[in-house]
C-alpha positions as CSV (number, residue, x, y, z in Angstrom):
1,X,0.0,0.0,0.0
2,X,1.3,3.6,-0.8
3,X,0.1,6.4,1.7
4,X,0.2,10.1,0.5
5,X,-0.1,13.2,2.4
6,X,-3.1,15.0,0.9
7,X,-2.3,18.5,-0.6
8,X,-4.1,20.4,-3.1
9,X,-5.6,18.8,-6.1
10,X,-3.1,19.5,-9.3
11,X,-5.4,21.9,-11.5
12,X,-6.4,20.6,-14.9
13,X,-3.3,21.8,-17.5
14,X,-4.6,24.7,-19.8
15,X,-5.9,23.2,-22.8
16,X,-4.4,25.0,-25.8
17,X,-6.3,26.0,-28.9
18,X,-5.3,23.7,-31.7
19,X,-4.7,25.5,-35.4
20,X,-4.5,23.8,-38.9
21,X,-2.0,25.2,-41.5
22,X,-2.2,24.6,-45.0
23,X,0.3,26.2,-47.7
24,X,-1.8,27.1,-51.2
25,X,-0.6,28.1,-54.4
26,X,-1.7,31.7,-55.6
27,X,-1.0,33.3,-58.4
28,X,2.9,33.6,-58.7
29,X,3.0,32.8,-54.4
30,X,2.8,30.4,-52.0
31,X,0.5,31.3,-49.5
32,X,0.2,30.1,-45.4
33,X,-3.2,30.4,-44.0
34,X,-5.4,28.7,-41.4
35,X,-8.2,26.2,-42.5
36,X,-10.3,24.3,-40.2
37,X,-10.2,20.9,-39.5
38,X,-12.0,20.0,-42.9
39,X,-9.2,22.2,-44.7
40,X,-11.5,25.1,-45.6
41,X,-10.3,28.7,-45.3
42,X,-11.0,30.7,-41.9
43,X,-11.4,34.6,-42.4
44,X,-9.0,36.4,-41.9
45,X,-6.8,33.3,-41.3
46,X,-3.8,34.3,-44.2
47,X,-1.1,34.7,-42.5
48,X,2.0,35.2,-45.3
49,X,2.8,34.8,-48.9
50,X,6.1,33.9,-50.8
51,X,6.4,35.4,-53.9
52,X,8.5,33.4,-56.8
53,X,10.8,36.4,-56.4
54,X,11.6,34.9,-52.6
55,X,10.1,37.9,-51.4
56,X,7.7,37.3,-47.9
57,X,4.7,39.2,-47.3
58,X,3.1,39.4,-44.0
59,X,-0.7,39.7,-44.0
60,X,-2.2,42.3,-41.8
61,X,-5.8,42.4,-40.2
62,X,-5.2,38.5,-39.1
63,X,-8.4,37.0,-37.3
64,X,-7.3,37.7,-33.4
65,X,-9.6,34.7,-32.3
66,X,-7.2,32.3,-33.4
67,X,-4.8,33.3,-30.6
68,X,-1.4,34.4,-32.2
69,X,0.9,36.8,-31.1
70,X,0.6,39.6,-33.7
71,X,1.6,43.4,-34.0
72,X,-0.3,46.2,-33.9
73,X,-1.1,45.7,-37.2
74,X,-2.4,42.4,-37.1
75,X,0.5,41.1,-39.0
76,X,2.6,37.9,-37.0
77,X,5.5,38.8,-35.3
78,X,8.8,38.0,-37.0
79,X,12.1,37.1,-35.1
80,X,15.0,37.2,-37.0
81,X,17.7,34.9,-36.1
């Protein structure tokens, strides 16, 4: 037999939201943007394009109920490395 001392209950872990990504072909770009489970789009869920130049553009305006860390402008944050 195994006796514990009874402390505090551990409190449930924080459930984190789950997102899907999916990379589309646009145009002359590759685009990154959040779908839903099924794969459809989500508004406002584009986050960035790259162009066949290998230029990358950050969306703006993204949909703040998907929970990333974005600017002011709504764009993703970027860390350069």
């Amino acid at each position: 037999m195994k006796v514990r001392i009874f402390d505090q209950p551990p409190e449930p872990p924080e459930k984190k939201q789950e997102i899907f990504l999916a990379l589309t072909a646009e145009e002359d770009r590759v685009v990154l943007m959040v779908v839903d489970q099924d794969g459809g789009g989500i508004d406002a869920g584009h986050l960035l394009s790259i162009g066949d130049d290998g230029a990358m553009t950050l969306f703006g305006g993204i949909n703040e109920d998907l929970g990333l860390r974005t600017t002011e402008m709504g764009c993703l944050r970027v860390r350069r490395e």
